[in-house]
matplotlib code that plots the C-alpha trace (Angstrom):
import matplotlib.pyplot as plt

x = [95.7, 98.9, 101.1, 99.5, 99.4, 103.5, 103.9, 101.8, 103.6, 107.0, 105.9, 105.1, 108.3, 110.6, 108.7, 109.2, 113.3, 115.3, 118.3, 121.8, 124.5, 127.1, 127.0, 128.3, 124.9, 122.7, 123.1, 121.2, 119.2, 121.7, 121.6, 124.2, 123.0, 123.2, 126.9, 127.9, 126.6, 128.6, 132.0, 131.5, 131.2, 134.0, 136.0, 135.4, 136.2, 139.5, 140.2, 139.2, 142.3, 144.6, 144.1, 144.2, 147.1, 148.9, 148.1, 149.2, 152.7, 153.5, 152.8, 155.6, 157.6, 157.3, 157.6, 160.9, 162.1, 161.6, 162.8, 166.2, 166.1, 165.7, 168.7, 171.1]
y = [83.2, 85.5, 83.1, 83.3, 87.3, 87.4, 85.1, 86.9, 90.1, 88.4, 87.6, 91.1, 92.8, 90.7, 90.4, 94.4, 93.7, 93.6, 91.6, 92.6, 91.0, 92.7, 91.0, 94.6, 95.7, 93.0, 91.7, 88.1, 89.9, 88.7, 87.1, 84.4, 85.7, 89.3, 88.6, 86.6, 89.3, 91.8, 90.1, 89.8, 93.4, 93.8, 92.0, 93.3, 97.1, 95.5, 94.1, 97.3, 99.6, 96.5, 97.2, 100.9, 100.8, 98.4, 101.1, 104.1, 102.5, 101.4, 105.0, 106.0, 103.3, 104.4, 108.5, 107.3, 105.2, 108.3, 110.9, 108.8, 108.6, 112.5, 113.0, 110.5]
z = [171.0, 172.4, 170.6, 167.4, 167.5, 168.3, 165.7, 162.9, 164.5, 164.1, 160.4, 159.5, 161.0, 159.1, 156.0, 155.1, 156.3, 153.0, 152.7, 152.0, 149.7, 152.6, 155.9, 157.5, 156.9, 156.5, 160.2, 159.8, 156.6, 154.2, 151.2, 149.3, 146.1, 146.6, 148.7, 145.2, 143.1, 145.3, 145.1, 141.3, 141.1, 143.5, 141.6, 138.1, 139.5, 140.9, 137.1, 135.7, 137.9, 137.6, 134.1, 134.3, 136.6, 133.7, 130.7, 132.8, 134.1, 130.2, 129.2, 131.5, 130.5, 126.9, 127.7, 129.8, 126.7, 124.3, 126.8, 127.0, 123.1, 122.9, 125.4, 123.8]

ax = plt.figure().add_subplot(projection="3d")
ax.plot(x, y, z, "-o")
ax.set_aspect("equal")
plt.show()
């Protein structure tokens, strides 16, 4: 009868843990999905300043072009 109350004890404490997509903070509550869903949205933000950082360093490009027009 002990066992059976540790075990329905066990159930319930895990049963309200949530689970994690990061492993940092998950501990053994992690989930593949969630870690997927993570590393997709990781990697869109990365695309997003890649893209950023392309669009900002071709605006200099261009104000260095016309500045070098304006002096010559």
């Amino acid at each position: 009868m002990r066992h059976v109350a540790l075990i329905f004890s066990a159930i319930l404490l895990f049963s309200g843990c949530e689970t994690t997509g990061d492993p940092h903070h998950g501990g053994i509550f992690w989930s593949e999905d969630k870690a997927q869903q993570r590393l997709d949205q990781k990697r869109r933000e990365l695309n997003r300043i890649e893209s950023d950082t392309e669009r900002v360093e071709q605006e200099n490009r261009d104000l260095k072009r016309k500045s070098e027009d304006d002096q010559g």
